[in-house]
C-alpha positions as CSV (number, residue, x, y, z in Angstrom):
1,X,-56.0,-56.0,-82.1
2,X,-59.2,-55.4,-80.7
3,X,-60.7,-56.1,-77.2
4,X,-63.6,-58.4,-77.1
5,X,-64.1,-59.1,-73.3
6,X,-62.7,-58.4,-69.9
7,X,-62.8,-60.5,-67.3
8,X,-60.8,-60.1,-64.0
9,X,-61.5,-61.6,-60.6
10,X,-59.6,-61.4,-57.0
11,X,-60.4,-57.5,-57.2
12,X,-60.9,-56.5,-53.5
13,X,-62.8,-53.5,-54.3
14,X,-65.7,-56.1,-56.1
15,X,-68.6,-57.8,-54.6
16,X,-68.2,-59.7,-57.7
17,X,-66.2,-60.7,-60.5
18,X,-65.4,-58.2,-62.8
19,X,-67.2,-58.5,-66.8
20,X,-67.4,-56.1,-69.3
21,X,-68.3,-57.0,-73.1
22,X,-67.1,-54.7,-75.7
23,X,-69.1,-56.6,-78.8
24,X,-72.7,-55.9,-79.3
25,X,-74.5,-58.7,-77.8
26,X,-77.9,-57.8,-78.5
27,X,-79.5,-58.2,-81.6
28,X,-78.2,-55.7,-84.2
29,X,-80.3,-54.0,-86.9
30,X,-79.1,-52.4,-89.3
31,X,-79.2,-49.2,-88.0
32,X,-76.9,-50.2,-85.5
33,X,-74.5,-50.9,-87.9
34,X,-74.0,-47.4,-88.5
35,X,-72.6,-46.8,-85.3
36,X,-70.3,-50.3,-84.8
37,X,-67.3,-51.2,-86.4
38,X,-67.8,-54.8,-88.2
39,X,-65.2,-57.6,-86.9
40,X,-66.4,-60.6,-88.8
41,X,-70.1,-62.2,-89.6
42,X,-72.4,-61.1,-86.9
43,X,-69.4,-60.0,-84.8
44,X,-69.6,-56.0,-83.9
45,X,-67.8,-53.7,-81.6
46,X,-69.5,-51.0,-79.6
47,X,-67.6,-47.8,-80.4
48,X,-68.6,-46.1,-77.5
49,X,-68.5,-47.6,-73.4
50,X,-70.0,-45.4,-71.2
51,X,-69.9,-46.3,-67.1
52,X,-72.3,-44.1,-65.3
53,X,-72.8,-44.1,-61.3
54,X,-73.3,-42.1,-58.3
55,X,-70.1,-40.9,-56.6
56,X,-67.3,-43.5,-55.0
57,X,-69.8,-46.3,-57.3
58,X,-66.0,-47.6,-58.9
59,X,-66.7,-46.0,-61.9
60,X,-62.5,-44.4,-62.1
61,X,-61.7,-47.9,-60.6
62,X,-63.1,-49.5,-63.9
63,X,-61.0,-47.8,-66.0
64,X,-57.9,-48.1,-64.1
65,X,-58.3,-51.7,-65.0
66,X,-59.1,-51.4,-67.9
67,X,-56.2,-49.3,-68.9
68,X,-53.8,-52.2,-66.5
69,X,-55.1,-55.0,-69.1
70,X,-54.7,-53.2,-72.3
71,X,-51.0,-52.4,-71.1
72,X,-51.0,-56.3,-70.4
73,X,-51.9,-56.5,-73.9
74,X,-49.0,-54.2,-75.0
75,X,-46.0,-56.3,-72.6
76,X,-45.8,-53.2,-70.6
77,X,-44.2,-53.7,-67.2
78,X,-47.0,-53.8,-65.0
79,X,-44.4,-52.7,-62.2
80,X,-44.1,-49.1,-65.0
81,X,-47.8,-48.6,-64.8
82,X,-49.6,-46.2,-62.6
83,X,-53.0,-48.4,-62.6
84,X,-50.7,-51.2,-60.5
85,X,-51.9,-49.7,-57.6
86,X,-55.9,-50.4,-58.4
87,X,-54.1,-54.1,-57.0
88,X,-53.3,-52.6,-54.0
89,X,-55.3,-54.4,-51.8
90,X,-56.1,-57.4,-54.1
91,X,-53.6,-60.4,-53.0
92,X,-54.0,-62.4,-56.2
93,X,-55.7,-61.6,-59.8
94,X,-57.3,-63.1,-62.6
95,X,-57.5,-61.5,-65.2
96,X,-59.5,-63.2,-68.9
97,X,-58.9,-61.0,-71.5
98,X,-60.6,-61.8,-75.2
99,X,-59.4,-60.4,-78.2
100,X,-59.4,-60.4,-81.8
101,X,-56.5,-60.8,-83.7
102,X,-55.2,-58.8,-87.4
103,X,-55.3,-61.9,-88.3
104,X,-58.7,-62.9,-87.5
105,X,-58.0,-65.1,-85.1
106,X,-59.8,-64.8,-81.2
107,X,-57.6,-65.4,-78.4
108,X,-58.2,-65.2,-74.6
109,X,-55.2,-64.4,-72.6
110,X,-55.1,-65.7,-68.7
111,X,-53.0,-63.9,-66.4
112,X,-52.4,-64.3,-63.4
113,X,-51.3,-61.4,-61.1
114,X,-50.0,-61.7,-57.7
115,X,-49.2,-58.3,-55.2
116,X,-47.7,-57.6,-52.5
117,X,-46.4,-54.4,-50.5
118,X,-42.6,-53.2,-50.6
119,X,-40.3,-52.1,-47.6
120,X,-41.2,-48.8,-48.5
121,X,-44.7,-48.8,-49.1
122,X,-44.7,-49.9,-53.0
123,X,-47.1,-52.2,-55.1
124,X,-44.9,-55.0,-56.2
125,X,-46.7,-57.2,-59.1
126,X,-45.2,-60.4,-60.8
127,X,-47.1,-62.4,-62.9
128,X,-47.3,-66.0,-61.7
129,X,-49.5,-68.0,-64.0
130,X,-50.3,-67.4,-67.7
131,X,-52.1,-69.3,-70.6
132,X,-52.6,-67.8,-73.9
133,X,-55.6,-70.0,-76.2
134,X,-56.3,-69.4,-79.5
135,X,-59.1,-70.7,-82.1
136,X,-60.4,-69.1,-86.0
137,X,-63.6,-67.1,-86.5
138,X,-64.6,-69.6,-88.8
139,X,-65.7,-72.2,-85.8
140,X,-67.6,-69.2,-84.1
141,X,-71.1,-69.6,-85.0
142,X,-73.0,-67.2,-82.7
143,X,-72.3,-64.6,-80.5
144,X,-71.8,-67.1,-77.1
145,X,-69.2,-69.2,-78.3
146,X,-67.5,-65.9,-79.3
147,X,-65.5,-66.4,-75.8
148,X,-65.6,-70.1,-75.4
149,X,-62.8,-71.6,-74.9
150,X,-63.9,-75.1,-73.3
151,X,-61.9,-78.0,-74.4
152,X,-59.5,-75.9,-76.0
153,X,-55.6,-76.8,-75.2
154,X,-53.7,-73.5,-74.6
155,X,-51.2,-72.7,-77.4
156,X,-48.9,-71.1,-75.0
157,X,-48.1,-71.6,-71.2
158,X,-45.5,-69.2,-68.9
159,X,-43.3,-71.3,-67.5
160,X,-41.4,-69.7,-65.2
161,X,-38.0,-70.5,-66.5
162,X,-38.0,-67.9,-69.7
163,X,-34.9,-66.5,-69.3
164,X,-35.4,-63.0,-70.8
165,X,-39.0,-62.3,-69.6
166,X,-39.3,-60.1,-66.7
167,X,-42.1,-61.3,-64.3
168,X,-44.1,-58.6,-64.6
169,X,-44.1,-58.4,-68.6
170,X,-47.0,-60.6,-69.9
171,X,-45.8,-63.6,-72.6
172,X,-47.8,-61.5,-75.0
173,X,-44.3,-60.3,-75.9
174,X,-44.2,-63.1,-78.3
175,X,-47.5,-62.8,-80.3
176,X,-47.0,-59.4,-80.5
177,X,-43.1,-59.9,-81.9
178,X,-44.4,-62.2,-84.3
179,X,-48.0,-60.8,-85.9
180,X,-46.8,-57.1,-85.5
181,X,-49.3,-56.3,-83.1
182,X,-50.3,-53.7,-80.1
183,X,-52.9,-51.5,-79.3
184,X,-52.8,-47.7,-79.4
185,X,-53.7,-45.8,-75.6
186,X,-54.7,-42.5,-75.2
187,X,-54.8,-42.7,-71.2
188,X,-56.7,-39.4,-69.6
189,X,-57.1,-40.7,-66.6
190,X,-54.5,-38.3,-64.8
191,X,-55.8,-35.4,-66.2
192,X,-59.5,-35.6,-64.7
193,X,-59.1,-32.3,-63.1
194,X,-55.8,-31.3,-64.1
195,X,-56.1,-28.3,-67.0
196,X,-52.3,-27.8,-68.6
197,X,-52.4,-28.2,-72.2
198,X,-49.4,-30.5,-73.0
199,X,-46.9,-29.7,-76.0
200,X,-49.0,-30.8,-78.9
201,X,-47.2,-29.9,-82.5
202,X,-50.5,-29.0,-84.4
203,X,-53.4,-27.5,-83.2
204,X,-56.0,-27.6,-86.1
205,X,-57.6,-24.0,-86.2
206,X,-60.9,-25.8,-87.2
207,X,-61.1,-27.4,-83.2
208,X,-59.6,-24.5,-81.7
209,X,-62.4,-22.2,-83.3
210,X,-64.8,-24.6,-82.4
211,X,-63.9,-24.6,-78.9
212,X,-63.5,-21.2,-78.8
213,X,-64.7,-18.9,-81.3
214,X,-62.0,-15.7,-80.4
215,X,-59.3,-17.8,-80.8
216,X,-57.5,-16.9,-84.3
217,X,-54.7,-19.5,-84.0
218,X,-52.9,-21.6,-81.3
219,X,-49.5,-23.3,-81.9
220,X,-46.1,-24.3,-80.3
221,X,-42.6,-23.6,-81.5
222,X,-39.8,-25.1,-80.7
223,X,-36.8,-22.6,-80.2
224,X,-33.4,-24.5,-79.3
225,X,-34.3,-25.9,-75.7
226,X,-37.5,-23.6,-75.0
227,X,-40.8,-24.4,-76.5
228,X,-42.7,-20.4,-77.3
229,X,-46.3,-20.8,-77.6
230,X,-48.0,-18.5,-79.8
231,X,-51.8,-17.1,-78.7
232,X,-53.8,-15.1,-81.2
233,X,-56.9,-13.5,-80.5
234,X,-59.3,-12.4,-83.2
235,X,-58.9,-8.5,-84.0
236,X,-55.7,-8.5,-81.4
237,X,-51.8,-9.0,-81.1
238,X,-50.3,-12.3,-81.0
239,X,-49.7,-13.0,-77.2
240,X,-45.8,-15.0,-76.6
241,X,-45.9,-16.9,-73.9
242,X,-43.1,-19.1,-72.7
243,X,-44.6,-22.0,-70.6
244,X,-47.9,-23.8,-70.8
245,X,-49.0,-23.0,-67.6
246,X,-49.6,-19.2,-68.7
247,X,-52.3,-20.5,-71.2
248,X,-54.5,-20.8,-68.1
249,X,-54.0,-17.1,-67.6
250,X,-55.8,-16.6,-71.7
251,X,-58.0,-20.2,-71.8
252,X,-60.8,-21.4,-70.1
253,X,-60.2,-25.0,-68.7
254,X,-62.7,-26.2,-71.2
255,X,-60.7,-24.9,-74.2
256,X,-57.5,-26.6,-72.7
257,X,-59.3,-29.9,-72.0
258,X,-61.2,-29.6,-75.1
259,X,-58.1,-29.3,-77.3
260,X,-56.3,-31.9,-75.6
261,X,-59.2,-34.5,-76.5
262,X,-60.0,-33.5,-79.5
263,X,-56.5,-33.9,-80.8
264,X,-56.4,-37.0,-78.9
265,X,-59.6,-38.4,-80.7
266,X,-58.7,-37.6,-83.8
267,X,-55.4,-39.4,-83.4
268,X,-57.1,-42.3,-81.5
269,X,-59.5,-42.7,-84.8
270,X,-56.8,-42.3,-87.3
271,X,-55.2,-45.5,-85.5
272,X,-58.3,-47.6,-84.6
273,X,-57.2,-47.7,-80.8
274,X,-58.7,-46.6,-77.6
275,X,-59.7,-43.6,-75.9
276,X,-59.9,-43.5,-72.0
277,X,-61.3,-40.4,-70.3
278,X,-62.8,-40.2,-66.9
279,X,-65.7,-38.0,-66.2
280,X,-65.5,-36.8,-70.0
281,X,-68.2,-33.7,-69.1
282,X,-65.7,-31.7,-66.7
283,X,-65.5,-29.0,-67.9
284,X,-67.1,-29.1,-71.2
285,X,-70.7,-28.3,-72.2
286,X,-73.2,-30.9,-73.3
287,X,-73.1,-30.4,-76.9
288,X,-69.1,-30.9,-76.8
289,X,-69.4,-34.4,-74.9
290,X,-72.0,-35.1,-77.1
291,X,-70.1,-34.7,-80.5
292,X,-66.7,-36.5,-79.1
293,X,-69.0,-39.6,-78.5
294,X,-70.9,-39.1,-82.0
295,X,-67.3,-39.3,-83.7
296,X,-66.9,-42.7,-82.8
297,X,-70.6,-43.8,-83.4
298,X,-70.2,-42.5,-86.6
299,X,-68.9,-45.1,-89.3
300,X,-67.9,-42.1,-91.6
301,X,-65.4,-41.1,-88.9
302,X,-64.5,-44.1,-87.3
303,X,-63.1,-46.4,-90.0
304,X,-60.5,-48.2,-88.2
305,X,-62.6,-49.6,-85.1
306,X,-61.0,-46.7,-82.5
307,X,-63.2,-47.1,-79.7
308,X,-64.0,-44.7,-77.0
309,X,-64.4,-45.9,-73.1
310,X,-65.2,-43.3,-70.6
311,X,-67.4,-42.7,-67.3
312,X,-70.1,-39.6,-66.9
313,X,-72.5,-38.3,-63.8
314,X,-74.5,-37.0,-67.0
315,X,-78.1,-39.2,-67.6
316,X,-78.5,-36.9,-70.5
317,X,-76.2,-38.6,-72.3
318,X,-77.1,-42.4,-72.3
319,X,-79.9,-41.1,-74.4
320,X,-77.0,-41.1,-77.3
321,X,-77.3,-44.7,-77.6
322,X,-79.9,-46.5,-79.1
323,X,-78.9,-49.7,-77.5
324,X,-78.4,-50.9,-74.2
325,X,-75.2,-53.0,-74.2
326,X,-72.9,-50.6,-74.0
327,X,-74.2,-48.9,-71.3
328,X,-72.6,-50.2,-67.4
329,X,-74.4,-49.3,-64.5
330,X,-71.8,-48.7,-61.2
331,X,-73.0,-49.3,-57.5
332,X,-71.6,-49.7,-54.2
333,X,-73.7,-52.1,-52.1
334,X,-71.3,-53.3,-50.0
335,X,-68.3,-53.9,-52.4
336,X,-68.5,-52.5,-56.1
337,X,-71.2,-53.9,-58.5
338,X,-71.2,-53.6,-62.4
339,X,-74.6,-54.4,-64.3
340,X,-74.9,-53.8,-68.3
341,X,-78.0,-52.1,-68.8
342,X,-79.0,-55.2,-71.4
343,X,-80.0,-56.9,-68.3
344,X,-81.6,-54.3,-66.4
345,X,-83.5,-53.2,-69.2
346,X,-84.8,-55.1,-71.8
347,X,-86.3,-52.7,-74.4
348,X,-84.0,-50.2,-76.5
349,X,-86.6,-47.3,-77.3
350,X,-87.2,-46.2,-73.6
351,X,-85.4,-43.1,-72.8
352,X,-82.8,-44.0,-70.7
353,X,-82.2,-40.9,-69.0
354,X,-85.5,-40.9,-67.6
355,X,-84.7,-44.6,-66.5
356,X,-82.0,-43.9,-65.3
357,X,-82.7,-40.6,-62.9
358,X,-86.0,-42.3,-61.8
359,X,-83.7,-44.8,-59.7
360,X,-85.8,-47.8,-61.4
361,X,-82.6,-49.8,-62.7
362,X,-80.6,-49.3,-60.0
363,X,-79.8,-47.6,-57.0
364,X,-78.7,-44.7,-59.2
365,X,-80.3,-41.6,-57.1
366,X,-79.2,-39.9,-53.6
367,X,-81.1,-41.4,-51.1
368,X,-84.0,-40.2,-49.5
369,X,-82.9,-40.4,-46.2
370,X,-79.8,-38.6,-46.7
371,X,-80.4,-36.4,-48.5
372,X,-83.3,-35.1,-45.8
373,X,-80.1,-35.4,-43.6
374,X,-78.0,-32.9,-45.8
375,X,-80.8,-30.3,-45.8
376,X,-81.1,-30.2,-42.1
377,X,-78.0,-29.9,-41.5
378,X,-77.3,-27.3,-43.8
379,X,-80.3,-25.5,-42.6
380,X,-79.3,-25.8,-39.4
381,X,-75.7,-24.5,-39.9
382,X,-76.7,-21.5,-41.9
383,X,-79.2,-20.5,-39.0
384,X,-76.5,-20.7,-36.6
385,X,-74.3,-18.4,-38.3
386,X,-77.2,-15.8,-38.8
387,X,-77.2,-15.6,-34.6
């Protein structure tokens, strides 16, 4: 199953609807097919999303979306998920999502989401109103009516009266009962800035090393009801440690993060599902962001359509891409704004890191007028405490 479209509207956060394309919509050469995963005739997926904004832009906001509809996807309890609370302010939802089938079939699923706020402060959702539609590649002749479903009757419609479906479990339930279908998450959105290296069974030596180079070996053993973690330095005794959080006394918070997505990427490719990381350069170097993202713009590595979605404060790195149209540009003018660089920028040679830090395409740059305001007052502070 793989995600064609999102669409979601009602989100208070937005000035406008929400819309983010996940299939190349600009023409594709064939060098770009080196670094998309083929879905059927001209139909391609961009392995690699990138959102990329100025601070509070809705950039971690996008994500948490994101992450709510491919859970939708799954029949996870909404009410289960952390990302419920990205409703918290939003009285109704829409959310369109597209997809495309195992079987080659597209679909666009219609839910919608209604919230409100518990006696004790909770995010409550239910699911009031759902449509699922359904139509076969073969009547997709170009890349618009790829998520056309006009005068198309729904093959599936939530009544209400299902007797075993909770309210906040999508109908998807069904479907994916009867094709054998979900998607594979690897959700780092809670680990942003939090550096503790869960309990993973192996830790390739070839990824440790890589991260860092005087690390011999790194692995967890599980002894009755502890878990021992072995650390060994090159040229020095193995260090025994006993919890997790003692690896931050030996690693650097790179090394931690770095293992944990690394293992998770590799898994994530293996499976052909999707990778969610929020401001993927904490912590690590360029050249490390650069080669996670690579991975899944490489066809070599990324066989089974595993797709990568993440946001970044770096410019340097749009200059990965050779297209535009998986690029999103994040504002806050007065509500969130989301704008594919396709539209802001017609041309794929320019270097979009110059673009991009010029402030040309968008407001993308402090302002002027505060950042004048910043000086001065840090000038002026400073001075003070030198009296």
């Amino acid at each position: 199953m793989k995600l064609l479209r999102l669409q979601v509207s009602g989100l208070s956060l937005f000035k406008d609807d929400l819309d983010i394309m996940f299939y190349g919509t600009q023409n594709i050469s064939i060098e770009d097919k080196e670094t998309m995963y083929p879905l059927f005739s001209n139909i391609y997926l961009n392995c690699a999303t990138v959102f990329i904004g100025k601070n509070a832009s809705g950039k971690t906001t996008i994500l948490q979306v994101l992450s709510l509809a491919l859970h939708l996807l799954n029949n996870e309890p909404i009410n289960h998920l952390k990302e419920k609370y990205v409703l918290r302010e939003s009285e109704k939802v829409t959310m369109n999502i597209y997809f495309y089938s195992n079987q080659g079939d597209i679909y666009c699923l219609k839910s919608v989401i209604k919230t409100e706020i518990s006696d004790n402060n909770d995010v409550l959702c239910k699911i009031v109103d759902e449509k699922l539609w359904k139509k076969p590649q073969k009547s997709v002749s170009s890349k618009k009516m790829l998520t056309d479903f006009q005068n198309i009757e729904p093959i599936q419609i939530r009544s209400g009266n299902e007797i075993y479906l909770m309210e906040d479990v999508s109908m998807m339930i069904a479907h994916n009962k009867k094709n054998k279908e979900n998607i594979t998450i690897s959700n780092f959105l809670s680990y942003t800035n939090i550096h503790t290296l869960s309990s993973i069974k192996d830790i390739p030596s070839e990824i440790i090393t890589f991260l860092d180079p005087t690390v011999e070996r790194l692995y967890f053993e599980q002894s009755g009801n502890k878990t021992l973690i072995h650390l060994k330095f090159k040229h020095k005794e193995e260090i025994l440690l006993n919890s997790v959080t003692e690896l931050e006394f030996y690693l650097s918070s790179g090394t931690i993060k770095g293992v944990m997505t690394f293992v998770h990427a590799r898994n994530i490719l293996t499976k052909g599902g999707y990778l969610l990381i929020d401001e993927l350069e904490n912590h690590f170097n360029k050249e490390i962001v650069s080669t996670i993202v690579r991975l899944f713009m490489d066809k070599n590595f990324n066989k089974k359509g595993a797709v990568l979605v993440y946001t970044t404060h770096y410019p340097e790195l749009l200059d990965e891409y050779n297209r535009n149209d998986s690029i999103y540009i994040t504002e806050n003018k007065e509500g969130l704004c989301v704008t594919n660089l396709s539209k802001l920028l017609d041309r794929n040679d320019i270097k979009k890191s110059d673009v991009y830090q010029s402030g040309m395409i968008a407001q993308t740059t402090p302002e002027y007028e505060a950042y004048m305001h910043m000086k001065k007052y840090m000038f002026n502070y400073i001075s003070s405490k030198e009296m």
